[in-house]
C-alpha positions in Angstrom: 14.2 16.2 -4.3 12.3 13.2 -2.8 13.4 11.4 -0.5 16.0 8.3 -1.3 13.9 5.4 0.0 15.4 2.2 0.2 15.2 -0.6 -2.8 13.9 -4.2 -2.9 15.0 -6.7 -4.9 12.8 -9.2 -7.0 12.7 -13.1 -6.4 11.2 -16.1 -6.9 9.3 -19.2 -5.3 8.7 -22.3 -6.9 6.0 -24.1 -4.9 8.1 -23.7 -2.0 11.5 -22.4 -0.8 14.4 -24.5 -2.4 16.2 -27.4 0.0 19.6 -26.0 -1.1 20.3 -22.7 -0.1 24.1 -21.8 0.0 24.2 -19.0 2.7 27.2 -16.9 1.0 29.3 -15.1 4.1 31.6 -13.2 1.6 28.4 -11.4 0.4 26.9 -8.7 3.0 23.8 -7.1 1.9 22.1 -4.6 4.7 24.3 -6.6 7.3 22.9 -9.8 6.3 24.9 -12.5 5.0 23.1 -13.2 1.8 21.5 -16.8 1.2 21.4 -17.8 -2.8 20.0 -21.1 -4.5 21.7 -23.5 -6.7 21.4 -21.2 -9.6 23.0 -18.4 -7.7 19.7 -16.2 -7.3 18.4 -14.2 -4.2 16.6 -16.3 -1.4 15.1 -14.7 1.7 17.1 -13.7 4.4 17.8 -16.6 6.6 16.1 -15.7 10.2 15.9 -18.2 13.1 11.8 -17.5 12.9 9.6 -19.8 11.5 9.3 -17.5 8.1 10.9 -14.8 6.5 8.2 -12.8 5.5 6.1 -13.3 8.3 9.1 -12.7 10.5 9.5 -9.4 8.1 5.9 -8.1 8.7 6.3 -8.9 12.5 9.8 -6.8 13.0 8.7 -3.8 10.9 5.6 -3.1 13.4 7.9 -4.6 16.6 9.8 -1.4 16.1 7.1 0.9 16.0 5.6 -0.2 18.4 8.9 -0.6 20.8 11.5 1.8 19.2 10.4 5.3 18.0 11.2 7.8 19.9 8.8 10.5 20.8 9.3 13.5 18.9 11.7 17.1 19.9 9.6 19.4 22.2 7.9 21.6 24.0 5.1 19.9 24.5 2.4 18.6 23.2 4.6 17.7 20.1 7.0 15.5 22.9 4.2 13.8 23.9 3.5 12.2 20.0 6.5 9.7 18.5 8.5 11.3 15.9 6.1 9.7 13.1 3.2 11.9 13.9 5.4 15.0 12.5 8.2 14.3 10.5 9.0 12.5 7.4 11.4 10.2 8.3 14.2 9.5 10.8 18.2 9.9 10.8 20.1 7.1 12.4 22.6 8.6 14.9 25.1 5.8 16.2 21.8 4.2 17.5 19.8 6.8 17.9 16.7 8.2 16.5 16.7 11.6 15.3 14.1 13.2 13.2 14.6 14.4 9.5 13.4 17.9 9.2 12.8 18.0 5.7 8.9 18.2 6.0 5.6 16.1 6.8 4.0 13.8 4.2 1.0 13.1 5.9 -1.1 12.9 2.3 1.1 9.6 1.9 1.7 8.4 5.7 -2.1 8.4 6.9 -3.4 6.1 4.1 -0.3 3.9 4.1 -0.5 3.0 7.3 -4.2 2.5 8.2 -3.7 -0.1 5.4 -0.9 -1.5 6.8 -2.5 -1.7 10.2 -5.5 -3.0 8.6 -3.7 -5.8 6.8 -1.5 -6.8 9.8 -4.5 -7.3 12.1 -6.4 -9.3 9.3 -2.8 -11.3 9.0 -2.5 -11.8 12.6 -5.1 -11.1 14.8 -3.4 -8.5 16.6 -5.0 -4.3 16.7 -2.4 -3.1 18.1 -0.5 -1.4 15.1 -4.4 -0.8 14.0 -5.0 1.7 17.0 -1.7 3.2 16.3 -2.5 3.7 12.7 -6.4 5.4 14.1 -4.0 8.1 16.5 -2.5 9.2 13.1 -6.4 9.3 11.5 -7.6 10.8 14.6 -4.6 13.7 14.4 -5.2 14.0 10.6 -9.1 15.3 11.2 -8.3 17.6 14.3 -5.2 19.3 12.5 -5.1 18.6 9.1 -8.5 20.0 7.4 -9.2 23.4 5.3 -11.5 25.9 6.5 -15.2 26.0 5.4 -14.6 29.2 3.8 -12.0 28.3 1.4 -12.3 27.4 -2.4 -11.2 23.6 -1.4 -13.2 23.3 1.7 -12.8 20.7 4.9 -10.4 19.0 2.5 -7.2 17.1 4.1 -4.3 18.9 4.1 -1.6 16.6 2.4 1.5 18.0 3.5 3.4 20.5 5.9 6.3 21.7 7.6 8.6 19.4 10.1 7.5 19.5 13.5 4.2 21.5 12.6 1.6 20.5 15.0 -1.5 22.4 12.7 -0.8 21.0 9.3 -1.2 23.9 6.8 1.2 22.6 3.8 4.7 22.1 2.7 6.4 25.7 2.5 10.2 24.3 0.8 8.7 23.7 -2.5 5.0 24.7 -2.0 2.7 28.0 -0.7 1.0 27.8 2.4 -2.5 26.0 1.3 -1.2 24.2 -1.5 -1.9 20.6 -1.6 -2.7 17.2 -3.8 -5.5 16.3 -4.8 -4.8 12.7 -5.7 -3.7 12.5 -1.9 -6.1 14.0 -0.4 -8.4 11.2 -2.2 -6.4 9.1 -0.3 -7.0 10.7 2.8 -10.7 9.9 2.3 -11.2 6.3 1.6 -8.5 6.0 4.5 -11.3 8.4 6.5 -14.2 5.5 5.2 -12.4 2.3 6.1 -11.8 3.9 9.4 -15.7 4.7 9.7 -16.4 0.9 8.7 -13.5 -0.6 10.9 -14.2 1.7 14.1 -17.8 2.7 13.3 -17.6 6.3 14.4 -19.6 9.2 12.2 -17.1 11.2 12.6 -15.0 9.4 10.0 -18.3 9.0 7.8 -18.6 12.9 8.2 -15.0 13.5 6.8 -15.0 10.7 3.9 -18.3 12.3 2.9 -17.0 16.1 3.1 -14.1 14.8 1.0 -16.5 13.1 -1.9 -18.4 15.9 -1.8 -15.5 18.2 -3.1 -14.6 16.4 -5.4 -17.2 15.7 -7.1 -18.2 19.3 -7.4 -14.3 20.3 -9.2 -14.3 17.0 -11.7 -14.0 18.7 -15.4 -13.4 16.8 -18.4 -9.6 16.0 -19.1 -7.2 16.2 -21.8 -3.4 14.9 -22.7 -2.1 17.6 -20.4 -4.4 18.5 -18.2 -6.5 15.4 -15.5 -10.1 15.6 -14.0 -8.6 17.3 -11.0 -5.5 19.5 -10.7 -2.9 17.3 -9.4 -1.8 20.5 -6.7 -4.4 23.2 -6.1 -3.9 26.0 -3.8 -7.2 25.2 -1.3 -7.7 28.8 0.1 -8.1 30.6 -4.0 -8.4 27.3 -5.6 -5.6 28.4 -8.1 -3.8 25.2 -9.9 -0.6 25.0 -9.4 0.5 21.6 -11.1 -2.8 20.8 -14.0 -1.5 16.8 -14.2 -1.8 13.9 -12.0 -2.4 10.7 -12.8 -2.5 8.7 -8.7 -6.5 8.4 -9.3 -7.8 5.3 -7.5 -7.9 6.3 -3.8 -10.3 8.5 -5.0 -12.2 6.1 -7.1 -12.1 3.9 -4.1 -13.6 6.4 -2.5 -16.4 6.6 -4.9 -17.0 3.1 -5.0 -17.4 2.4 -1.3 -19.9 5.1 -0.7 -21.8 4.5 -3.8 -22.0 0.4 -2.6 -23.0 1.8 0.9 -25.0 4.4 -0.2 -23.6 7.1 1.7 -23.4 11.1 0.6 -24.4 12.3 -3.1 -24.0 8.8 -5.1 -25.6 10.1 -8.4 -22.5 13.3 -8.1 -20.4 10.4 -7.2 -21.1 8.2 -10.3 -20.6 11.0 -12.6 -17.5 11.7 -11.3 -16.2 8.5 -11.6 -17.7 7.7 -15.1 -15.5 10.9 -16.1 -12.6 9.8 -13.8 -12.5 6.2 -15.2 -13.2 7.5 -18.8 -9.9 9.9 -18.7 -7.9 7.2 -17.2 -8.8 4.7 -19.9 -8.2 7.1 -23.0 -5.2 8.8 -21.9 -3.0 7.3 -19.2 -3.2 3.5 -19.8 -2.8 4.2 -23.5 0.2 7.3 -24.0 1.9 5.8 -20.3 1.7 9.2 -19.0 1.4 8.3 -15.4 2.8 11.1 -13.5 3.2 12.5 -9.7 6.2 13.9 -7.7 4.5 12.1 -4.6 4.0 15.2 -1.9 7.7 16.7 -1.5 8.6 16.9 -5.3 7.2 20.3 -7.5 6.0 18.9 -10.5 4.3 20.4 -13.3 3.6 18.8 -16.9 3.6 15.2 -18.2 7.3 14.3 -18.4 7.8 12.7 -14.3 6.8 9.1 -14.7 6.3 7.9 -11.5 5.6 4.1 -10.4 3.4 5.0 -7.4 0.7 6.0 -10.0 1.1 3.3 -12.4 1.7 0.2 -9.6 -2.1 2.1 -8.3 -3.6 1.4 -11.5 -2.4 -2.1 -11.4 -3.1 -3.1 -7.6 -6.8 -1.9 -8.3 -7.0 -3.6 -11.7 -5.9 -6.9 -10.4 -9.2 -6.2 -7.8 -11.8 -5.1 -10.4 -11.4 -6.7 -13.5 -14.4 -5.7 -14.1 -13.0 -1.9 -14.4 -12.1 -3.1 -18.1 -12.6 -5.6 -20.3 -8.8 -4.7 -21.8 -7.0 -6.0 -18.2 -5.8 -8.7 -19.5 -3.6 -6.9 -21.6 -3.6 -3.7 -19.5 -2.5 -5.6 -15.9 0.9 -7.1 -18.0 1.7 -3.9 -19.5 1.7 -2.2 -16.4 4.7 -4.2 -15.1 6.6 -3.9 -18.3 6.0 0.0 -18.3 7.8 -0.4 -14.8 10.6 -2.7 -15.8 11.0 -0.2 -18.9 10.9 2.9 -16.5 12.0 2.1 -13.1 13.6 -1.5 -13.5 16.5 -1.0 -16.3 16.8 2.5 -15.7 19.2 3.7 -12.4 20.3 6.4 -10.5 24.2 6.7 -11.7 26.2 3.6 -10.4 22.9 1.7 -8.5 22.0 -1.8 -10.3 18.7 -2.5 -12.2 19.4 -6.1 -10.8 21.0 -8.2 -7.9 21.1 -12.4 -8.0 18.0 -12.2 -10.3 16.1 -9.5 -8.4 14.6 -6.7 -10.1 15.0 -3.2 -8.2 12.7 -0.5 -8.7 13.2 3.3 -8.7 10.4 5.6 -7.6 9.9 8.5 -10.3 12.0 9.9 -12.8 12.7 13.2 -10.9 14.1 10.9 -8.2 15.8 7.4 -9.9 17.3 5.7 -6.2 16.5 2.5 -5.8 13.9 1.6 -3.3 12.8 -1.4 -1.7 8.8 0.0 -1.7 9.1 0.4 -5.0 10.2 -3.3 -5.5 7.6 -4.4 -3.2 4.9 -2.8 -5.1 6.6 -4.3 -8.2 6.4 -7.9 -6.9 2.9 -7.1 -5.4 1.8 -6.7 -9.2 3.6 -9.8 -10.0 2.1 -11.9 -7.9 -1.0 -10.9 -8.4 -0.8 -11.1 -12.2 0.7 -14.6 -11.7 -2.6 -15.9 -10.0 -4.8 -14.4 -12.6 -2.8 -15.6 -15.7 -1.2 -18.5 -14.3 2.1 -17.2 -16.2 4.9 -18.7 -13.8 7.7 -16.2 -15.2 5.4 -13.7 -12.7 5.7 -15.8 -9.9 10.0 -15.9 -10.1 9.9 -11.8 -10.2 7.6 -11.7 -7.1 9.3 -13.9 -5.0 12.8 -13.0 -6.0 11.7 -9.1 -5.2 9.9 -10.2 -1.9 13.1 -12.1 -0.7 15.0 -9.0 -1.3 12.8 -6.8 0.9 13.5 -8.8 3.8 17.2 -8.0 3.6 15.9 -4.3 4.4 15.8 -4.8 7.8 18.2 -4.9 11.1 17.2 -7.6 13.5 14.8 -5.3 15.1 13.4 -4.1 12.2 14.8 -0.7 11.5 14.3 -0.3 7.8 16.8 0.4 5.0 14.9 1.9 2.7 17.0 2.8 0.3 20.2 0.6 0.5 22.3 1.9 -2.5 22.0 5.3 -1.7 24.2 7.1 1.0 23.2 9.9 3.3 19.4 8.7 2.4 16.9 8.5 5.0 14.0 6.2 5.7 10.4 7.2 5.3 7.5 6.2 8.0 5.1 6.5 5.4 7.4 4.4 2.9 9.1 1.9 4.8 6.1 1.0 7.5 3.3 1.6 5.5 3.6 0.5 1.8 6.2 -1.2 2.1 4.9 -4.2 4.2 1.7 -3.8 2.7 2.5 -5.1 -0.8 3.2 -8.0 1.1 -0.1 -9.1 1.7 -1.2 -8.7 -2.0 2.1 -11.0 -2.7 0.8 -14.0 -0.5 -3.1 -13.9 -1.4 -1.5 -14.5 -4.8 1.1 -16.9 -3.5 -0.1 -18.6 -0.2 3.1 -21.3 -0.2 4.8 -17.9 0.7 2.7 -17.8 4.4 4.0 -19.9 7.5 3.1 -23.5 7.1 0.5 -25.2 9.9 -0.9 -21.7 10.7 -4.0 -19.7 9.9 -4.2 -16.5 8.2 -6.0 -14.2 6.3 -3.7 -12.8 4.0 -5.5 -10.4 1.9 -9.3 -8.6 1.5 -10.1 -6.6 -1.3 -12.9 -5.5 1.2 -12.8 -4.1 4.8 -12.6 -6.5 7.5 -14.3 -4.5 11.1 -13.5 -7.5 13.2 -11.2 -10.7 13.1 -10.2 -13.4 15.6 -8.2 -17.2 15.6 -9.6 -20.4 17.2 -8.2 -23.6 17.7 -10.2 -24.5 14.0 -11.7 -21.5 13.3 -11.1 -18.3 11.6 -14.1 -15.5 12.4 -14.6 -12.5 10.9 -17.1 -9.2 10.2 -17.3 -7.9 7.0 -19.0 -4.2 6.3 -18.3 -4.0 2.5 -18.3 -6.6 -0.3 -15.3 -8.1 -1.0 -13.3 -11.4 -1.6 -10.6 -12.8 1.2 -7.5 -15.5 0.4 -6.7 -17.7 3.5 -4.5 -19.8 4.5 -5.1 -22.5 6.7 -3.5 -25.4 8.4 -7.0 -27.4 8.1 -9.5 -28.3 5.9 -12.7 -26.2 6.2 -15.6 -28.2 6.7 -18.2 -25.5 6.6 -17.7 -21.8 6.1 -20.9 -19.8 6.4 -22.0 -15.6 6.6 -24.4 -14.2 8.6 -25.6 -17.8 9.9 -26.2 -18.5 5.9 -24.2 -21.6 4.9 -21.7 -20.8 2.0 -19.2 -24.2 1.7 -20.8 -26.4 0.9 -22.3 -24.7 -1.8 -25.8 -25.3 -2.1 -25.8 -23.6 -5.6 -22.9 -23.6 -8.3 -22.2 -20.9 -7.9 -18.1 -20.2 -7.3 -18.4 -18.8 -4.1 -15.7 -20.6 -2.2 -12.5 -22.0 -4.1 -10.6 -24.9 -1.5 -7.0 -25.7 -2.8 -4.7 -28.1 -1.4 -0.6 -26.8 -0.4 1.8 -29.5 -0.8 2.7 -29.5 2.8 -0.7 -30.2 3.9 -2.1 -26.6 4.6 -5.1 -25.3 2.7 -5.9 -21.9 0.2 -9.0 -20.7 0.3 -11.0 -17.8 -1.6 -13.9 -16.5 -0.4 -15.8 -14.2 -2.6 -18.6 -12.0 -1.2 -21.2 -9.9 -2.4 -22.9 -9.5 0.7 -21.8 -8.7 4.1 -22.1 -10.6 7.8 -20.0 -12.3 10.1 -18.1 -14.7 8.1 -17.1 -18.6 10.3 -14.9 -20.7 8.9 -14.9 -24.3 10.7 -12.8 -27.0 10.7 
């Protein structure tokens, strides 16, 4: 069964947080006492930092970087923290202890190059970046199929607790078996490394995994996808025919086909059948099914929200996918509310002080607070494009329930309803915080006031740094960045080419005003450069 993972709740933000909070000490959530408005609905967890969410996004990589453990010998596995090989960790009166289930490194090494990605964009600091680039690194060296084998150098997408050569998932799978919509993954994480760090090697992989994939697309049907959802890599025999977790490989696609890397004709056919298939079947029947890497799924019946809230993170991003999003994006949340919102694990609640909590799939129905943030992430966004406010309350109720997930030091509860349930790396410190930072491009009162940030790019960012009045960064691929900033911008220009103020019409540059002086700004590209923005 997968994992229990921890829940979020939903909330909500007016333009800013409400002046009467009522911090109620006879309610304990996670160990925090829990802070309601007037109307008796779920604030965010009062924290002497400046701001909850930012102080959120800050703990969760604090503890990483300070508080893992390194993982159970002999060496070399003791000389690698715990998250390298093992799923997630078991809290022993304070200690760290690995769960042995198994290694979901399909899920873990996209998630968290993301995350890492995001967090440096955020805040200017690599650090959880190079962390994120160990686990890359490791993935390539350990984690690829042989040349000779029906799915060749393709990523391996799960294995065995403790393995140190990642050769699959032997509980519920054979050895070789792995998924296919994860190993998709694997490869645009493989690109955006390449285009961050600007090593071939990554270029090699990504490419190697394009390749594949484009040569086993077929046409797909009600039961059966354009790739197998699991397929045994050594004799290429399907084990599970449906999958519907699509869009890290059409990510894939795009970037190389913008960059013009590897077989882009094979890649635009594959994607024309790819997007064609996901149009006709899954966003009309609702079919969207996984069993994420440690479930054995076959058939149409699991319902799982990963896929779906993939469909609707990408959407909000490339409108352009369909001219049905604006009824596709709103459906997509219902769908979850329908699914994963009203419908519980026995005795956990659909809601708490006006928060939706999300389950994960229907073979596993915990609450978890991933889940939730990916909920609010689709929220938000669909706020900002529709201007619906009823959005905006979901998101921010859900965020402020996500930062109850946490201990002071930013150990995460991942999974708060559920005893004897264990938190995920790939989960808890990789999608979890990431959702975050589609939340605040959508809702920038949400960020710290009198600071600068970048708080979301569709695109890949290689370099970013802060200035007293500045904000400077590198892009590699087109793409469109929301900032906020505690000034004004006076000019903001791209490869020395002036963009604000516009010297065309054109809608390059959007400049709101906050109420507390600050300043949100959208920047869309469709060329790349080093990117100023001056006071």
């Amino acid at each position: 069964m997968r994992k229990l993972r921890r829940f979020l709740l939903l909330l909500f933000i007016p333009a800013a947080v409400p002046a009467q909070v009522k911090v109620d000490s006879s309610r304990i959530f996670c160990g925090h006492e829990v802070a309601l408005d007037n109307n008796n609905r779920l604030l965010p967890r009062k924290v002497a930092a400046k701001n909850a969410y930012d102080d959120f996004l800050r703990l969760r990589w604090n503890f990483i970087k300070t508080r893992v453990p390194n993982s159970p010998g002999p060496a070399p596995r003791s000389d690698y923290p715990q998250y390298y090989f093992y799923c997630a960790f078991i809290d022993s009166a304070g200690i760290l202890l690995p769960d042995h289930w198994m290694n979901d490194v399909g899920e873990k090494v996209p998630m968290w190059l993301e995350s890492a990605r995001m967090f440096r964009d955020y805040s200017g600091d690599d650090g959880p970046l190079q962390l994120a680039k160990g686990l890359v690194d490791y993935s390539i060296d350990h984690g690829i199929t042989p040349p000779d084998y029906k799915w060749p150098n393709f990523p391996y997408t799960t294995t065995n607790a403790g393995d140190l050569e990642f050769r699959g998932f032997t509980t519920r799978f054979a050895p070789d078996d792995l998924h296919v919509d994860h190993a998709g993954d694997i490869g645009a994480a493989y690109f955006k490394a390449y285009l961050v760090f600007d090593d071939v090697k990554y270029l090699d992989a990504a490419v190697r995994v394009a390749d594949v994939l484009a040569s086993k697309v077929q046409k797909g049907s009600d039961t059966t996808s354009p790739w197998p959802y699991i397929v045994n890599a050594q004799t290429g025999n399907i084990v599970s025919e449906y999958g519907t977790n699509w869009f890290g490989c059409i990510r894939l696609f795009d970037m190389l086909i913008d960059a013009g890397h590897g077989n882009t004709h094979g890649y635009a056919d594959a994607l024309k059948m790819v997007k064609e298939w996901l149009l006709a079947v899954p966003f009309k029947n609702g079919k969207w099914v996984d069993g994420h890497t440690d479930t054995q799924v076959k058939g149409t019946t699991n319902l799982s929200n990963l896929s779906a809230s993939n469909a609707g993170l990408y959407l909000s991003d490339h409108v352009q996918f369909t001219r049905d999003w604006k009824t596709l994006l709103p459906g997509l949340i219902r769908w979850t509310e329908d699914n994963f919102v009203f419908k519980s694990a026995e005795g956990e609640p659909s809601q708490m002080w006006g928060a939706n909590i999300v389950s994960e799939q229907v073979a596993f129905m915990p609450k978890m607070d991933y889940q939730t943030a990916r909920y609010a992430a689709q929220s938000a966004k669909w706020y900002r494009l529709s201007g619906d406010t009823s959005f905006k309350e979901k998101a921010f109720r859900s965020l402020n329930f996500v930062t109850y997930c946490n201990d002071q030091y930013g150990k995460a509860f991942e999974s708060p309803f559920s005893k004897g349930v264990n938190s995920w790396w790939s989960d808890s410190y990789g999608e979890c915080p990431l959702m975050f930072y589609h939340a605040l491009s959508a809702m920038p009162e949400l960020a710290p006031q009198g600071e600068d940030h970048i708080l979301y790019s569709s695109g890949v960012l290689k370099e970013v740094s802060y200035e007293s009045g500045r904000v400077i960064f590198n892009t590699v691929d087109k793409g469109t960045e929301y900032l906020r900033l505690s000034f004004k911008p006076s000019t903001i220009t791209i490869a020395d080419k002036q963009m604000y103020p516009a010297k065309s019409k054109a809608p390059v540059v959007t400049i709101e005003p906050l109420q507390d002086g600050d300043y949100y700004v959208v920047i869309n590209r469709n060329e790349n450069g080093k990117v100023v923005v001056s006071k």
